[in-house]
mmCIF file of the C-alpha atoms, coordinates in Angstrom:
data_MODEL
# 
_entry.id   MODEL 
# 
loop_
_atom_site.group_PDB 
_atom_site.id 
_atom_site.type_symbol 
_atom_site.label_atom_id 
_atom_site.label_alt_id 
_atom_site.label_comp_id 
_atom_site.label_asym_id 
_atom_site.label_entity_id 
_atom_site.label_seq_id 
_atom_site.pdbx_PDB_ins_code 
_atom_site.Cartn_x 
_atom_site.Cartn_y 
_atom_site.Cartn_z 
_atom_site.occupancy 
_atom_site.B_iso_or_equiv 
_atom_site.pdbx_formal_charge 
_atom_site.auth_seq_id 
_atom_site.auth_comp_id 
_atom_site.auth_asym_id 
_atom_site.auth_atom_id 
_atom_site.pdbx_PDB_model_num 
ATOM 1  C CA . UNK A 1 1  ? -7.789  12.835  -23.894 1.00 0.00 ? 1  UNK A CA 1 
ATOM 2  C CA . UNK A 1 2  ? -8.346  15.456  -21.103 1.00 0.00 ? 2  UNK A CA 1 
ATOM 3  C CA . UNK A 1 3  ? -5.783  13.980  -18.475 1.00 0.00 ? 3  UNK A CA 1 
ATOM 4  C CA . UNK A 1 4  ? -6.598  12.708  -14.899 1.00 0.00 ? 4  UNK A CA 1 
ATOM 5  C CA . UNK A 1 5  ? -7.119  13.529  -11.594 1.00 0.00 ? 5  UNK A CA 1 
ATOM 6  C CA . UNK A 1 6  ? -4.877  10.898  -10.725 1.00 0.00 ? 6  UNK A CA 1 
ATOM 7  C CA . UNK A 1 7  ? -0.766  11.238  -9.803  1.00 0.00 ? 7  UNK A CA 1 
ATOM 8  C CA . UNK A 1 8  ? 1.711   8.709   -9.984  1.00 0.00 ? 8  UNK A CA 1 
ATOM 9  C CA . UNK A 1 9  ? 4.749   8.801   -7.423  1.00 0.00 ? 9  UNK A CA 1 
ATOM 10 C CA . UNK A 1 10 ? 7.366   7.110   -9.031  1.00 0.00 ? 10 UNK A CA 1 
ATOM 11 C CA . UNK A 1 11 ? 11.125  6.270   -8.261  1.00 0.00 ? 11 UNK A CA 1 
ATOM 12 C CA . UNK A 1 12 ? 12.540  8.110   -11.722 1.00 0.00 ? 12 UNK A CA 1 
ATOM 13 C CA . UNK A 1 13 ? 12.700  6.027   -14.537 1.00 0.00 ? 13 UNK A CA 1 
ATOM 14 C CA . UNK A 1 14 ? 12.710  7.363   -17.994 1.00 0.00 ? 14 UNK A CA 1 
ATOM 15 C CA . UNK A 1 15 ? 9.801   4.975   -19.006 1.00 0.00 ? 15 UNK A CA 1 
ATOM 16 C CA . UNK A 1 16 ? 7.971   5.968   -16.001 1.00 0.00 ? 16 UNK A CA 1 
ATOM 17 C CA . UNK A 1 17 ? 7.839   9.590   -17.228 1.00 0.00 ? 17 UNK A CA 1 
ATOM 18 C CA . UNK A 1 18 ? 7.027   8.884   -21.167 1.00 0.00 ? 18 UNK A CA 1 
ATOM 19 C CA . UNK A 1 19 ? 3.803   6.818   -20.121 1.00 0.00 ? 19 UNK A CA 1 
ATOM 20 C CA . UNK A 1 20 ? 2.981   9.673   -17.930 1.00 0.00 ? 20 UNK A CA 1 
ATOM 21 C CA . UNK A 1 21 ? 3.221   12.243  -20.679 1.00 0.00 ? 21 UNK A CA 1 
ATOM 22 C CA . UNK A 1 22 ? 1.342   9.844   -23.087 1.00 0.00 ? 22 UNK A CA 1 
ATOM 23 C CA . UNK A 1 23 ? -1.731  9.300   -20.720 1.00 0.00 ? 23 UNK A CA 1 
ATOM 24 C CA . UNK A 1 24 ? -1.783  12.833  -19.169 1.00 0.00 ? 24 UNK A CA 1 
ATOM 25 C CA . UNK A 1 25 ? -1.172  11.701  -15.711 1.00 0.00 ? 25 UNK A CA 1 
ATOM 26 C CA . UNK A 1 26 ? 0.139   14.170  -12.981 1.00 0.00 ? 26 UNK A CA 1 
ATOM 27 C CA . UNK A 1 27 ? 4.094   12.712  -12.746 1.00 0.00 ? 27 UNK A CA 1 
ATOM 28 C CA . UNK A 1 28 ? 6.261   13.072  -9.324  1.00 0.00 ? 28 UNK A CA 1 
ATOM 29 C CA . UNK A 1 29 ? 9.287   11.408  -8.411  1.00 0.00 ? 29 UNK A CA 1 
ATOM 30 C CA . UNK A 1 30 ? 9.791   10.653  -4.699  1.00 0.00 ? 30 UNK A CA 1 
ATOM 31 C CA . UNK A 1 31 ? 13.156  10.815  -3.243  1.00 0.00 ? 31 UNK A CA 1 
ATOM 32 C CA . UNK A 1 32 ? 15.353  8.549   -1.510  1.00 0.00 ? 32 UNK A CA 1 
ATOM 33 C CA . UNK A 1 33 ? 13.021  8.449   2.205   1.00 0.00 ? 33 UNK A CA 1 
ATOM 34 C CA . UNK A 1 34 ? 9.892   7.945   0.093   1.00 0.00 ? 34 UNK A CA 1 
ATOM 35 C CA . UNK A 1 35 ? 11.580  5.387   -2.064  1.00 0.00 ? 35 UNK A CA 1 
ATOM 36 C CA . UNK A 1 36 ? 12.506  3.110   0.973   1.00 0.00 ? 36 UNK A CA 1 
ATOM 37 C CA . UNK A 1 37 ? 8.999   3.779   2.641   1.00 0.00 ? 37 UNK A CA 1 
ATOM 38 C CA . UNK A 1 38 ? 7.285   3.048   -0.699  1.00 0.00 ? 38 UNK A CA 1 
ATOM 39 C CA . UNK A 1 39 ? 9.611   -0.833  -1.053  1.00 0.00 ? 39 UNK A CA 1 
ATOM 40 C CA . UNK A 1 40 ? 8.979   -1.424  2.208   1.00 0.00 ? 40 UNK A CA 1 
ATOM 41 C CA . UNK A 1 41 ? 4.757   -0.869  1.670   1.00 0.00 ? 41 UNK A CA 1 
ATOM 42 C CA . UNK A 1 42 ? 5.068   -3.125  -1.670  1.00 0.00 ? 42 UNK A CA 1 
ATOM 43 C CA . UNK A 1 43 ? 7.307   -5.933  0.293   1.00 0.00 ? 43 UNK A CA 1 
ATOM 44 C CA . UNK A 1 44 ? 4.440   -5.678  3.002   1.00 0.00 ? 44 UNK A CA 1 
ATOM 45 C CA . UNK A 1 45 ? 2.019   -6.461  0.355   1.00 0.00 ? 45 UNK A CA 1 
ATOM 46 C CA . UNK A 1 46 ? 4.167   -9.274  -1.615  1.00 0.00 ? 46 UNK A CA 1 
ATOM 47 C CA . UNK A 1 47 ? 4.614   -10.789 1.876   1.00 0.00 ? 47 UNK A CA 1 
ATOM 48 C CA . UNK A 1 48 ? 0.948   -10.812 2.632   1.00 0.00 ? 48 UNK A CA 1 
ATOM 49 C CA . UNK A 1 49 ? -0.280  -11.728 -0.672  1.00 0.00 ? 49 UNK A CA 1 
ATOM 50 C CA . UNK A 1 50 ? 2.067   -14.669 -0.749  1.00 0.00 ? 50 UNK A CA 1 
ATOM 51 C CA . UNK A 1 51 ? 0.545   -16.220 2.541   1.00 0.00 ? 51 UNK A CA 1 
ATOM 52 C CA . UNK A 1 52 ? -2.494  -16.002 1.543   1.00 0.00 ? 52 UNK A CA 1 
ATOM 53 C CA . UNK A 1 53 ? -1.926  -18.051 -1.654  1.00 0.00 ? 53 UNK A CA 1 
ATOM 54 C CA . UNK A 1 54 ? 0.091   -20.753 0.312   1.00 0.00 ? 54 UNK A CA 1 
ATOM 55 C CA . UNK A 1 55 ? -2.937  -21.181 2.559   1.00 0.00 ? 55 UNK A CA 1 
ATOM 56 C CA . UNK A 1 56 ? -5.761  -20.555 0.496   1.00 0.00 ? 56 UNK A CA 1 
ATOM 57 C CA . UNK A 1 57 ? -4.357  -21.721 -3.154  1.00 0.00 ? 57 UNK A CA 1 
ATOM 58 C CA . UNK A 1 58 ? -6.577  -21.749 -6.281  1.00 0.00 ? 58 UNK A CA 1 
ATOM 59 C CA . UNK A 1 59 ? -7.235  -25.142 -7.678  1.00 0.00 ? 59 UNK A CA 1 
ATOM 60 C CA . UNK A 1 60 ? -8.936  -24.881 -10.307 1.00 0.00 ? 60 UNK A CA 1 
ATOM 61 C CA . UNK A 1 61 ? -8.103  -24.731 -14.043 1.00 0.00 ? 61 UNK A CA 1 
ATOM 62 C CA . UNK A 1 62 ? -9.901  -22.188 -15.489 1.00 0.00 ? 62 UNK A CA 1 
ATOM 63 C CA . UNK A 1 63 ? -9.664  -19.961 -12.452 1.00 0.00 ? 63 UNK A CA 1 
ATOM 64 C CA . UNK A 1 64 ? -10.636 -15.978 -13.170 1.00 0.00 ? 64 UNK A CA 1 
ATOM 65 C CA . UNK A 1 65 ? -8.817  -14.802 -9.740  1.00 0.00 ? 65 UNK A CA 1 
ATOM 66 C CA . UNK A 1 66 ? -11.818 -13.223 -8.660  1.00 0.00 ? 66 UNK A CA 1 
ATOM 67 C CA . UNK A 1 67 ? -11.087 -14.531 -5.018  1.00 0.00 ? 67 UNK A CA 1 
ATOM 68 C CA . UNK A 1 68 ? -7.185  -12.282 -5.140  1.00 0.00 ? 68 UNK A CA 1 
ATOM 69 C CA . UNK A 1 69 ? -9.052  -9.362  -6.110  1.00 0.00 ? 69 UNK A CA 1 
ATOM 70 C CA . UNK A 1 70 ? -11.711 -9.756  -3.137  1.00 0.00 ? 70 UNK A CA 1 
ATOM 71 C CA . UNK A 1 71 ? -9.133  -10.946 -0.636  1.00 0.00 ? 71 UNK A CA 1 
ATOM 72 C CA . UNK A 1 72 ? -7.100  -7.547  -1.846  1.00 0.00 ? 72 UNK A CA 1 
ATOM 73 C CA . UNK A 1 73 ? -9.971  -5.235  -1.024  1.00 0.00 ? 73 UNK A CA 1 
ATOM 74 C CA . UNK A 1 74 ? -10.313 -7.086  1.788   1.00 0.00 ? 74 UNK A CA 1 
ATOM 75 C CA . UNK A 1 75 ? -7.030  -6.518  3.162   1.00 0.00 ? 75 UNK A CA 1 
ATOM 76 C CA . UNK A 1 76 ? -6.932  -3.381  2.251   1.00 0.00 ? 76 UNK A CA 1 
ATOM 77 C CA . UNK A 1 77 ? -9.684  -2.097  3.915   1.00 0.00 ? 77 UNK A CA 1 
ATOM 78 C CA . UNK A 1 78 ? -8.565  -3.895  7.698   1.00 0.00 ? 78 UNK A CA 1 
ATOM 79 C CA . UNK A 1 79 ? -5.315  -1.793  6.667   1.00 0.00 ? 79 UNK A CA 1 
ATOM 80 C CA . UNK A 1 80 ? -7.322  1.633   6.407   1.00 0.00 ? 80 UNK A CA 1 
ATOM 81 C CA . UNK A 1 81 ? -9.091  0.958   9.398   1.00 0.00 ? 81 UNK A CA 1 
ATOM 82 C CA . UNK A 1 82 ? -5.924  -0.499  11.635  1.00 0.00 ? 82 UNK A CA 1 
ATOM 83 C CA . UNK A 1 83 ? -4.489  2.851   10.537  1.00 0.00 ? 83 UNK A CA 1 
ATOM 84 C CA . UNK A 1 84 ? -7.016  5.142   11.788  1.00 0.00 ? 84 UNK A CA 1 
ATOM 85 C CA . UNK A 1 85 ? -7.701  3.285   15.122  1.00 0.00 ? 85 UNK A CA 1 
ATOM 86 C CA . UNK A 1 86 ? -3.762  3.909   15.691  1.00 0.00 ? 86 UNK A CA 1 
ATOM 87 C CA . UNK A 1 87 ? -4.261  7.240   14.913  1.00 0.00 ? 87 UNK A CA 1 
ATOM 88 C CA . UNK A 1 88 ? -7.242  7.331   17.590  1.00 0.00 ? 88 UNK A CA 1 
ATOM 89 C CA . UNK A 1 89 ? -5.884  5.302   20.111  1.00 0.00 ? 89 UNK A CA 1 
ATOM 90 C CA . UNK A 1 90 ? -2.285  7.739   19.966  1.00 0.00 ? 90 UNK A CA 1 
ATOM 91 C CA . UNK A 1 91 ? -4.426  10.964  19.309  1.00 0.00 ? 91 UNK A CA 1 
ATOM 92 C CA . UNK A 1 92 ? -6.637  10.056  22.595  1.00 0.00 ? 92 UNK A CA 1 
ATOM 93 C CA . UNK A 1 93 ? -4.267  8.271   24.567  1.00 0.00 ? 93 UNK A CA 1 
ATOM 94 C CA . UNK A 1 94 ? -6.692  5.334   24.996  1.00 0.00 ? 94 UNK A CA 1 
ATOM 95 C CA . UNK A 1 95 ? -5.528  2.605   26.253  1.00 0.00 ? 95 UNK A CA 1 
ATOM 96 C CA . UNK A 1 96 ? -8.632  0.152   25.594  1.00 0.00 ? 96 UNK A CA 1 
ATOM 97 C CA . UNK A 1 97 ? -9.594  -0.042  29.231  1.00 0.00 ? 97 UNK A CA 1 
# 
């Protein structure tokens, strides 16, 4: 009713920009770069979620997937922080000796 602080990046599709409009969300369309960086971040994460089911499958029948969403925040946050110790290591030039 009173939009969002959020923005969705998306790669142009007319349905893209009608839900937009209808929930008041901030709309942008990345170009071709940010379209290849943003398939190869999703295919990172489709890879990486697909392991983790082949080695750790659900078995049970009335399963609520509670263990996906934990293993997602999960590997999430080891991304966030394997990104900023890059960023130190690189900054610093430390070499972890």
């Amino acid at each position: 009713m009173y939009g969002s602080k959020y923005t969705i990046y998306t790669d142009g599709a007319s349905y893209y920009n009608q839900a937009c409009r209808w929930l008041r969300i901030k709309h942008i369309v990345y170009d071709s770069n940010g379209k290849n960086i943003m398939e190869r971040a999703i295919q990172y994460i489709k890879d990486r979620t697909e392991c983790f089911d082949d080695y750790f499958p659900c078995n049970k029948d009335d399963c609520n997937k509670k263990h996906v969403i934990n293993w997602f925040k999960v590997f999430t946050t080891y991304l966030n922080v394997r990104i900023d110790l890059s960023k130190f290591i690189r900054v610093f030039n430390y070499d972890g000796g």
